[in-house]
Each structure stands twice: as C-alpha cells, then as structure tokens.
C-alpha positions, 0 to 999 in steps of 0.5 A: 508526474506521469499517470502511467507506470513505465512497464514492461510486463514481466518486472512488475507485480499486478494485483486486482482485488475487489473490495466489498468497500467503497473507493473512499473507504479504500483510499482512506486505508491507504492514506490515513496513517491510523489506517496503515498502522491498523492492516499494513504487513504480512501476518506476524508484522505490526505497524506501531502508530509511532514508527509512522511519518508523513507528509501527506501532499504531493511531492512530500515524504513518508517513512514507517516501520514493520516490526516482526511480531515474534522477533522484534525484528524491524523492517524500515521503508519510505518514499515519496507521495508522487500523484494523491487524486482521492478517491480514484489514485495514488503512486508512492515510490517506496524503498526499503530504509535503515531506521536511520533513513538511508536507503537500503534498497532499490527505489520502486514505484507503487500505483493503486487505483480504485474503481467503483462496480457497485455503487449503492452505499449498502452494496458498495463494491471497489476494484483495487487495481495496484501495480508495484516495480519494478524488481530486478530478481522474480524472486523478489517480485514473488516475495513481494507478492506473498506478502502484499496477498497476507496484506490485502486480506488483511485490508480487507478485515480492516474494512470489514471493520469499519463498515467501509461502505463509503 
C-alpha cells in the first residue's frame, strides 16, 4: 500500500480544516463506528447504528448506509481499510453500493491525515487534511464537496460534544 495518492491535481477533492480536537479524538470519529453513525452525511441524512459493518484492520471491509431524513431514501456505500496508522492516517476506498453490496459506482479513494498544532490537552488544535478521487466529472467532485463541507461541520459539532480534547 502506497502512503501517497496517485494525483494529479484537478481529479481530486482536497480539504483542509482545523479542528479544535485532539488527533485521537479525530481519528476515533472516523474510525469508531458509534462515531460515524453520530456525524457522517450531509444535513437531512442519518446513519442508523444497524446499517453499519466493518472489520476494522487492513485489507478488510466496511459497508453503511445514509438514509434521507424526509424521504427514507437510502444511500449505500463501502469499501476497504487500505492504511489505519491511528492516530496520525487512514485511506479507505469507497464506492457507492446497492444495498445488496454490488457496486453501484466507481471505486475511489479516500486519505485524511491528521496533524496536531496545538498540543496542550485543554487547547488542543488538529489539522484535518482529507483528499478524496478521483472523479470523472467536476460535477461530481463538486457535489462531493458540498456534501463533505455540511459533514466536517457536522464532525466538528460531534467533537464539540464529546469534549474531544484527546
């Protein structure tokens, strides 16, 4: 497994936040299933706890589902746990799924690293630097990144929470 991202610039999404949270905090959010299910989505999705699986080690597998507030509409993903370095990196693949588990779109890659600034457990700052591609269409990177935006303040709240000074 690589540690960089084939990349070329324009067929990938790069976001950088800063995160009041330390990086275990972070990491934990994104890996801790209880996590995801409490922030994943954009506003007007859930994660219900008993659409998620995973087997959380490298090289294993993972599968969730989104589902539309209003409409009930599902939204199924999964992929593959390629590096889990806690608390500094991770990279997923992720695919858009049928609920059955077939594919329903293209295989891409996600990466988030996490870089501590401010160390001091009361203080504690992150840098979340997550890249996610590549996408065939601007359109869809775009989309993407709307919906990762309404997700990372959603992360953010879910920190906020729990305190996620660590």
């Amino acid at each position: 497994m690589d540690d960089e991202l084939p990349d070329d610039g324009e067929d990938f999404l790069h976001m950088v936040r800063d995160l009041p949270s330390g990086p275990s905090a972070i990491y934990s959010a994104w890996i801790d299933l209880a996590g995801i299910t409490a922030w994943w989505g954009a506003e007007g999705f859930i994660v219900p706890p008993d659409r998620v699986s995973a087997n959380q080690h490298e090289g294993g597998d993972y599968q969730a589902c989104m589902v539309n507030t209003v409409t009930g509409d599902e939204v199924w993903w999964g992929g593959e746990y390629r590096i889990l370095d806690p608390p500094r990196q991770f990279e997923v693949t992720q695919q858009w799924r049928h609920a059955d588990g077939s594919p329903a779109g293209p295989v891409r890659v996600i990466n988030v690293m996490l870089e501590p600034l401010q160390i001091p457990e009361d203080e504690a700052i992150t840098r979340m630097t997550f890249r996610e591609g590549p996408f065939s269409e601007d359109k869809l990177l775009q989309g993407h990144e709307a919906t990762w935006n309404q997700s990372f303040s959603r992360l953010a709240g879910y920190l906020a929470r729990r305190g996620g000074r660590q």
